[in-house]
C-alpha positions in Angstrom: 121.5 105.7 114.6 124.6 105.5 112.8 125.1 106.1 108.8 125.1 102.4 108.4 122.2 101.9 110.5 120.1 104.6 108.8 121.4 102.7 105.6 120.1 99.0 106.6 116.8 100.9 107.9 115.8 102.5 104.7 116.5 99.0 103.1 114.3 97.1 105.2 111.6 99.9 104.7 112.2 99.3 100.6 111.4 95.6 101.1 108.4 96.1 103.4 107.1 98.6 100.8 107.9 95.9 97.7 105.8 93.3 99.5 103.2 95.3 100.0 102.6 96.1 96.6 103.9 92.7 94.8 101.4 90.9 97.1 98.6 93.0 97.2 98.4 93.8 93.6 99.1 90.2 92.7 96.1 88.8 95.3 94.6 91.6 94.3 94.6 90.7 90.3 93.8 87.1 90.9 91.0 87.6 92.9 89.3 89.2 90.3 89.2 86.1 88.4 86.8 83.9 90.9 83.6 82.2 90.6 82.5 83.0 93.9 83.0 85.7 96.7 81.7 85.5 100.3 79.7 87.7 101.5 80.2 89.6 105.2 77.7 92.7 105.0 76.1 93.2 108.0 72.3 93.5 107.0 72.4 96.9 108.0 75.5 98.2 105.5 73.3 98.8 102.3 72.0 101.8 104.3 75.5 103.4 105.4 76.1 106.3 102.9 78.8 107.1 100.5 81.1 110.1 101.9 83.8 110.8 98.9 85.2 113.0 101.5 86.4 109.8 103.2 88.8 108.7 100.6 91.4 111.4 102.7 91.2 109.1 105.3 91.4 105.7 103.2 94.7 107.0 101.5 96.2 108.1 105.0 97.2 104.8 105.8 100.5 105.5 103.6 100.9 108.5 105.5 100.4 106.4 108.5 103.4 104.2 107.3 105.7 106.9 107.2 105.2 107.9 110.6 106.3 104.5 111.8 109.7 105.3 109.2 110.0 108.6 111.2 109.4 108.3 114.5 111.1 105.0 115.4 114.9 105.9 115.7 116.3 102.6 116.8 117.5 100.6 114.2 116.7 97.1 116.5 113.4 98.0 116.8 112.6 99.3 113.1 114.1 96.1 111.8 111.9 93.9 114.6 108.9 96.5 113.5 109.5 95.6 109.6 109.3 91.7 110.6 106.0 92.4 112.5 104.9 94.0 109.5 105.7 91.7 107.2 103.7 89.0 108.8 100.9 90.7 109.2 100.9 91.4 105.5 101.4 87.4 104.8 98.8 86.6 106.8 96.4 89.2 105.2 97.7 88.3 101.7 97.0 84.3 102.3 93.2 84.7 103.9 92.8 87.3 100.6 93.1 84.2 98.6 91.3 81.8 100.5 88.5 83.5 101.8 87.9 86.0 98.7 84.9 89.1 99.3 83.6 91.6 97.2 83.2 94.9 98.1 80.2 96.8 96.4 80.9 100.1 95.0 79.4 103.0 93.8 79.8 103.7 89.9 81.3 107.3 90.3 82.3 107.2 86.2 80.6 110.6 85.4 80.5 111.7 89.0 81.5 115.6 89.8 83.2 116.7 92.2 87.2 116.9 93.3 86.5 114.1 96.3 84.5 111.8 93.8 86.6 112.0 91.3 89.5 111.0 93.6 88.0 107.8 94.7 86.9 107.3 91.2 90.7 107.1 90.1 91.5 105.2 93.4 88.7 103.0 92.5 90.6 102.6 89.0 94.0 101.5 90.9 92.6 99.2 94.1 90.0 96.5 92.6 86.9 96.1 94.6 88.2 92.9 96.4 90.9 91.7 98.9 88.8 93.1 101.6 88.7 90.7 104.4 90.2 91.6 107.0 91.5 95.1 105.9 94.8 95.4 105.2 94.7 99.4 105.3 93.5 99.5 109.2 95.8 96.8 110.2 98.7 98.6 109.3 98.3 101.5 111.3 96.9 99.2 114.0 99.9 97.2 113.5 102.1 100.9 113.7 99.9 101.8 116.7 100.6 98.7 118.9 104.6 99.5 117.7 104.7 103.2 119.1 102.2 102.9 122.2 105.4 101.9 124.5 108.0 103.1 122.1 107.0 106.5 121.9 103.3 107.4 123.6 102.6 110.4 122.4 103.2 109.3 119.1 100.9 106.1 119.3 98.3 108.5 120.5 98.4 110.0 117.2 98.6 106.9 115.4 95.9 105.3 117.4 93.8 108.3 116.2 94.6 108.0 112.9 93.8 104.4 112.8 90.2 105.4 113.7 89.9 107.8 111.2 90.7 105.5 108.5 89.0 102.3 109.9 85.9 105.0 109.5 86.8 106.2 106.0 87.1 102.6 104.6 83.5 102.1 105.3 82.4 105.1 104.4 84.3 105.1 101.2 83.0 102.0 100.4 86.2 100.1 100.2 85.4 97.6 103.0 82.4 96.0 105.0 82.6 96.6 109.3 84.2 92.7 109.7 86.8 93.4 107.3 88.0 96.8 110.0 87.2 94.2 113.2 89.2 91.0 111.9 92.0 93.2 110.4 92.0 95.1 114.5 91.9 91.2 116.2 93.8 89.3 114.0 97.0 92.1 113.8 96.7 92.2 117.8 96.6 88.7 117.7 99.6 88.0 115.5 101.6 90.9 117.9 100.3 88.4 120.9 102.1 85.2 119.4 104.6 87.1 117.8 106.4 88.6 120.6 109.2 87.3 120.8 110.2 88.6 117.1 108.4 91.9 117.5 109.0 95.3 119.3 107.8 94.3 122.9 104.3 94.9 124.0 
């Protein structure tokens, strides 16, 4: 990649990283606001427990997104990659609005403990709503699908990853089960239609 290359690339990661939060603070702020939420707990969820631990996992999504900055090293594909990304992220942000849920949460305000107090402060930062689908498992989905041909043995490793955090965001309490499985179908779906914009499948 040459110096202008390497130049263009770490603008288009500055935009993709601009939308993300501009959008989903914004969506996330005005959903606050509504009268009514829809609800997509499985009957069963009530009885999954809260792991603190779990928030290392929710928060490695951004660790997630700079593997994708790393490992792809051809400026084509990280600009196609960036696209891809982006409408995932408009997609997420516009069913945010229209189909709004609430996530239910533990109160962990005079909670011990180093993981607790973590996703306490978390909790502080990310308001208990724009969860369906997930925006924090479809973007390492979304990285995943990217690497798989690009670079195997790194998609393996993303692929992991996205498992790990797909766990965590339930177990964290940050998201219901169909907020991880519509984020998983609807990214794979937009890479479907997408294709001819986005890193080959």
């Amino acid at each position: 990649m040459t110096p202008q290359e390497l130049s263009k690339k770490r603008c288009w990661f500055f935009v993709l990283v601009a939308y993300f939060v501009v959008g989903y603070l914004g969506t996330n702020y005005l959903n606050l606001f509504r009268d009514y939420y829809y609800n997509v707990a499985l009957p069963f969820e009530e009885n999954i427990p809260f792991i603190p631990f779990f928030i290392t996992g929710y928060t490695s999504v951004y660790l997630g997104l700079m593997l994708v900055y790393a490992v792809i090293d051809d400026y084509t594909v990280f600009k196609r990659t960036v696209t891809f990304f982006l409408i995932v992220s408009t997609v997420h942000l516009v069913i945010f609005l229209l189909f709004p849920v609430k996530m239910v949460r533990p109160d962990l305000t005079n909670s011990n403990g180093v993981m607790n107090m973590l996703t306490h402060y978390y909790y502080l930062i990310d308001n208990p709503v724009n969860c369906f689908p997930s925006l924090h498992v479809a973007y390492p989905f979304a990285g995943t699908l990217v690497l798989w041909n690009y670079k195997r043995k790194w998609g393996y490793l993303l692929a992991v990853m996205t498992a790990f955090i797909a766990v965590s965001v339930v177990l964290v309490k940050q998201h219901y089960i169909v907020d991880v499985v519509a984020a998983v179908v609807l990214t794979g779906l937009i890479y479907r239609i997408a294709k001819p914009i986005v890193p080959p499948l």
